[in-house]
N, C-alpha and C positions, 0 to 999 in steps of 0.2 A: 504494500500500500504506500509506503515510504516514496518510491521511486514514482509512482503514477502523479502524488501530489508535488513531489520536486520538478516533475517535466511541465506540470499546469501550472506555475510560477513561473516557470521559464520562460514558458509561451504566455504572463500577460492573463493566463486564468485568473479568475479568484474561487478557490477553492478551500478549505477549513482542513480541520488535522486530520478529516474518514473519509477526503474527498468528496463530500457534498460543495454543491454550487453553492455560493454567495452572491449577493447583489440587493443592488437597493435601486429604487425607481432613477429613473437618466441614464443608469447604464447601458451600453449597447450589447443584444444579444447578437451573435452571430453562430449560424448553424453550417456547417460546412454541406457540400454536394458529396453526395457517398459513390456516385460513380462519375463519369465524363461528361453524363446528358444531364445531370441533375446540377440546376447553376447553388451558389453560397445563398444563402438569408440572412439579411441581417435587418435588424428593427430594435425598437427601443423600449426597455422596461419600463412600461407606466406603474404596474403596481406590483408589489411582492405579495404573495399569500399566504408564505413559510414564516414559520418561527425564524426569527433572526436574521433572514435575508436567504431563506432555502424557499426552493419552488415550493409550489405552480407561480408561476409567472403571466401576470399583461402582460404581452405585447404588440405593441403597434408597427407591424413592418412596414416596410419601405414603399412598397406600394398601395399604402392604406389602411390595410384592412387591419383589423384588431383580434388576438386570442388567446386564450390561456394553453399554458402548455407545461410541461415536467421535463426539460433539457434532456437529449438523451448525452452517450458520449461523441457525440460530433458536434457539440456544440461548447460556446467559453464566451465566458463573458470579458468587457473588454471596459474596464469604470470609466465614468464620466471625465473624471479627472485627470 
């Protein structure tokens, strides 16, 4: 588990000490394409619905539209800040 959440810091995740997501509303989610036809996603945390900043997550993609969702692992979050 060590090494999963040291490469999610590396890459700009924010993830906690069990590897669960963090985040809080402004942050950008971004869900990667799992094959070549499938393009990136990315949109913006409105609301957190986790204790603490853990999914389900709003959010409002890029192209509009709005929804909640539980990150799978092809996605990271990328803070506001």
């Amino acid at each position: 588990m060590r090494r999963i959440v040291e490469s999610a810091a590396a890459h700009g995740r924010q993830r906690n000490e069990v590897g669960m997501m963090h985040a809080q509303p402004g942050d950008h989610l971004i869900v990667e394409g799992r094959t070549d036809t499938t393009p990136r996603r990315e949109g913006t945390i409105v609301e957190v619905h986790g204790d603490d900043g853990a999914p389900p997550y709003l959010v409002r993609w890029d192209d509009g539209h709005e929804g909640v969702l539980f990150p799978g692992p092809d996605a990271h979050i990328r803070s506001r800040s």
